[in-house]
C-alpha positions as CSV (number, residue, x, y, z in Angstrom):
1,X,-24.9,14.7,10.1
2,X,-22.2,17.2,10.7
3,X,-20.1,18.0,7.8
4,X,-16.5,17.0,9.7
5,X,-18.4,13.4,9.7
6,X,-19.7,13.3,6.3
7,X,-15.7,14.5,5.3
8,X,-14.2,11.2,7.6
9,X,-17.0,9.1,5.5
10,X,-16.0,10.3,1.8
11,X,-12.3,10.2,2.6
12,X,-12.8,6.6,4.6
13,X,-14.4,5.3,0.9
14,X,-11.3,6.9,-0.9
15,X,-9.1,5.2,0.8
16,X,-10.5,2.0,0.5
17,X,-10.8,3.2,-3.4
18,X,-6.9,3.5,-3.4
19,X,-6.0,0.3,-1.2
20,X,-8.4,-1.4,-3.6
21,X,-6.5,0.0,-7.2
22,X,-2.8,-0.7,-5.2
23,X,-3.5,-4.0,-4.7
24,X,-5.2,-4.6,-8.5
25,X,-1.0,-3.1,-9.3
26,X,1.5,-5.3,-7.4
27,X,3.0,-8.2,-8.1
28,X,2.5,-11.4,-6.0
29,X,5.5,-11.4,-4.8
30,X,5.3,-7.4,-3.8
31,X,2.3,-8.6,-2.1
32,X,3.6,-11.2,0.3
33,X,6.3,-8.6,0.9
34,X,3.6,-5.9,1.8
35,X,1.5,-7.7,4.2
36,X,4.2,-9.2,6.0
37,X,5.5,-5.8,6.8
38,X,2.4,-4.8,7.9
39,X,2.3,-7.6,10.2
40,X,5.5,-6.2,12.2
41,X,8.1,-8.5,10.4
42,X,11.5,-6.9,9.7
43,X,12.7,-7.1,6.3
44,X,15.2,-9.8,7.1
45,X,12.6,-11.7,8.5
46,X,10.6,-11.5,5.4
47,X,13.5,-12.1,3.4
48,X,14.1,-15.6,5.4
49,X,10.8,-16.7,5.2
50,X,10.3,-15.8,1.4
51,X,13.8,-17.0,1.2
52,X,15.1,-14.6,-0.9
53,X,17.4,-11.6,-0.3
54,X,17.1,-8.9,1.8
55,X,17.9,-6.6,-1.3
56,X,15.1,-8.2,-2.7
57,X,12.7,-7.7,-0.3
58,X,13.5,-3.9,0.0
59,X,12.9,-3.8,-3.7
60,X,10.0,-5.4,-3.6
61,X,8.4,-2.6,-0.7
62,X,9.7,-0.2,-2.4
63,X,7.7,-1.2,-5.4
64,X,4.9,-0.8,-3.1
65,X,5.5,2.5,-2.0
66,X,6.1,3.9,-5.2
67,X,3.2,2.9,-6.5
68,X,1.0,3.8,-3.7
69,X,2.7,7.1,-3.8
70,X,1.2,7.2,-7.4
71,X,-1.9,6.1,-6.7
72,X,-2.3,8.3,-3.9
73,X,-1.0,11.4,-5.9
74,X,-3.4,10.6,-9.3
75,X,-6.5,10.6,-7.0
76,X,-5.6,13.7,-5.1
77,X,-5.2,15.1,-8.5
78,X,-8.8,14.0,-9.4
79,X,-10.2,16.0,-6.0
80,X,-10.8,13.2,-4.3
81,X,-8.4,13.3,-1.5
């Protein structure tokens, strides 16, 4: 195996590492918010079908980013990114 492939396979498992410990870390609500975005729904779209605000919503992914931001920081940190 060449070493460019064996670096896409270790990075392809850290990712999945940090999805896994980002989802373990937002709310239920930051969830549904998360996924629906990543579906293609605008945030006032979300915020109608969660039917809550539109502030809310943009809290809520915020949340999401911060977090994975933290994650994502921690681990590169540790070497593994």
């Amino acid at each position: 195996m060449y070493e460019f492939e064996e670096l896409v396979i270790v990075q392809k498992e850290t990712v999945r590492e940090v999805l896994a410990a980002l989802m373990v870390q937002l709310t239920q609500r930051q969830l549904q918010c998360l996924n629906l975005s990543l579906l293609g729904y605008k945030q006032a779209e979300i915020a109608t079908i969660l039917k809550i605000s539109q502030a809310t919503v943009n809290q809520h992914l915020a949340a999401c980013y911060k977090k994975a931001q933290a994650i994502a920081t921690d681990t590169y940190k540790e070497g593994m990114l």
